[in-house]
C-alpha positions, 0 to 999 in steps of 0.5 A: 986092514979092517980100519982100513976098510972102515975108513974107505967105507966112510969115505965112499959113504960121504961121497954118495951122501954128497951126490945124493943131496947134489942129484936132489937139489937138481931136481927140485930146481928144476921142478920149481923152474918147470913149475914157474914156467908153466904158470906164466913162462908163455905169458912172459913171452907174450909180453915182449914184442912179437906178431900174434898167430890165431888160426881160425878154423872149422864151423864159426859159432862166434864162441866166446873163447875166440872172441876172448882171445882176439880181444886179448891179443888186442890188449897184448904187446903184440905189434901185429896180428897174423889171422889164418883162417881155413873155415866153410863158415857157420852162423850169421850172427856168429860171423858177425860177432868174429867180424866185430870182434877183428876190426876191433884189433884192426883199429889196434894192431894191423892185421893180415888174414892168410887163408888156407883151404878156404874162406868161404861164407862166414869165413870169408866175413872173417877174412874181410875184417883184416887189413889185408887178405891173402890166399893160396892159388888153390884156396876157396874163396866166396860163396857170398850168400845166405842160407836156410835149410830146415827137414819136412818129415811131414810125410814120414810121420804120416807113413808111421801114423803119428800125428803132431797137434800144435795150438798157436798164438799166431800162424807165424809162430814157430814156422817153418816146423819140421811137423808141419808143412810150410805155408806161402806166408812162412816162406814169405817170412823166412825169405825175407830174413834171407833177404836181409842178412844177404844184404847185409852180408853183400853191404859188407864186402862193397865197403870192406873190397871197395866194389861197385854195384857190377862187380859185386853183383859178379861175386855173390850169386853164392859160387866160390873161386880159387884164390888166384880168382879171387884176385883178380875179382877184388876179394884177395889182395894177392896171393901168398902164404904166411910168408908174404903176410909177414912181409906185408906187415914189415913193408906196408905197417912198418913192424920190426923185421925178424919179430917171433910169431907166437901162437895165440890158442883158445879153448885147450884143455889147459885154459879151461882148467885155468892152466898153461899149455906147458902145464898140459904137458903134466897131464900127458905125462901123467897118462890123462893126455887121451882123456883131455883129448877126447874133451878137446874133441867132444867140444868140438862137435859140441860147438859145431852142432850149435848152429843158428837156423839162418847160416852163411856156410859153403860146405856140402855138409855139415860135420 
């Protein structure tokens, strides 16, 4: 009996030896696979052919991981660009700089902008830098316009009794200041920078929706519309969803029906620290998946606060 049982020990023992070594190699396997994936799995997949998705949303800054990733969509297999944008606008140059940067694309790939919430000011400057805009009934399109707003605390400084002295190469320099009160000449001044991007700005939507003087007139004294307005205006091409954009890409550029759209992100925590998202997945598994979240946030707030003092924005405030 005692052999016996030595025997049946042995052979027990084999057995989960064999499906320890089994269970192991499993693992390392699939931590290898996962490894892989994770260094270049969503680059793989960006290299077969697909539609590009870029949301663009919130205050534009022109920062430089967007313009970066519309210039490598540019340079990607990507047959064709799918823009979302849901955005009050931002800075002038920022603006630009977006625009610039998608009519670069535009001369690559088609491209169709969606607009979401809105495409006001600045966002609408975006929109327009496609080949084809649509937008939802309830959509906020326009606000053509140009704006420069700075505080006077002249008068609070007076209350508390401080006082600020100022010694000036020219009148001009640094004006309008928040210390001191604004004179005829620097209104002049600032108003005439006003002038001349708002010309710029209203330029840029004759060429780009093809208006003539009336009409474009009608559209930028700075109001907004919805949508369905906008269509009838010449600022939309039609209304829709991400649906329709799809299918204008199929129909009137001659994409592949049924390509996969693939998310195009900028500026995760996983790229700034030169890894994938699925890589950011560890970092959530490891418990730091709040702390990149709260980075992600805070360069949020970091990038809105950085506005230019000449802006093209709809938004009753700024976040």
């Amino acid at each position: 009996m005692d052999r016996e049982y030595q025997v049946e020990r042995r052979r027990l023992g084999r057995k989960v030896s064999f499906w320890r070594a089994t269970a192991f190699l499993i693992a390392v396997v699939a931590i290898v696979g996962a490894g892989f994936y994770a260094a270049g799995g969503p680059q793989l997949a960006r290299r077969t052919a697909h539609i590009a998705k870029i949301n663009i949303a919130g205050v534009i800054t022109g920062d430089d991981s967007t313009i970066k990733l519309i210039h490598d969509v540019e340079n990607s297999s990507a047959k064709g660009a799918l823009i979302v944008i849901d955005s009050p606008g931002g800075t002038v140059t920022g603006s630009e700089a977006l625009y610039d940067a998608l009519r670069k694309l535009a001369a690559k790939k088609p491209t169709v902008a969606v607009i979401d919430s809105m495409a006001a000011s600045g966002g609408y400057i975006a929109a327009i830098g496609t080949d084809h805009l649509i937008a939802r009934e309830t959509s906020i399109v326009g606000s053509i316009g140009v704006l420069f707003q700075y505080p006077d605390i002249v008068r609070m400084l007076d209350m508390i009794g401080i006082k600020v002295e100022s010694i000036k190469s020219s009148p001009l320099k640094a004006a309008p200041s928040p210390i001191e009160s604004a004179t005829p000449e620097s209104r002049a001044a600032i108003a005439a920078l006003v002038t001349a991007n708002f010309e710029w700005f209203k330029a840029l939507v004759k060429e780009r929706r093809h208006m003539d003087d009336g009409r474009l007139a009608e559209v930028s004294d700075g109001r907004v519309f919805t949508g369905k307005q906008g269509v009838y205006l010449g600022l939309v091409d039609e209304v829709g969803s991400e649906d329709q954009a799809i299918a204008w890409l199929e129909n009137e550029r001659g994409l592949p029906k049924g390509l996969p759209v693939r998310d195009w992100k900028r500026g995760s925590l996983a790229e700034r620290w030169g890894l994938t998202e699925n890589a950011a997945q560890l970092f959530k598994m490891a418990g730091l998946g709040q702390l990149g979240a709260a980075l992600d946030a805070l360069g949020e707030v970091s990038r809105a606060h950085v506005l230019d003092g000449m802006l093209v924005l709809w938004h009753p405030s700024v976040p």
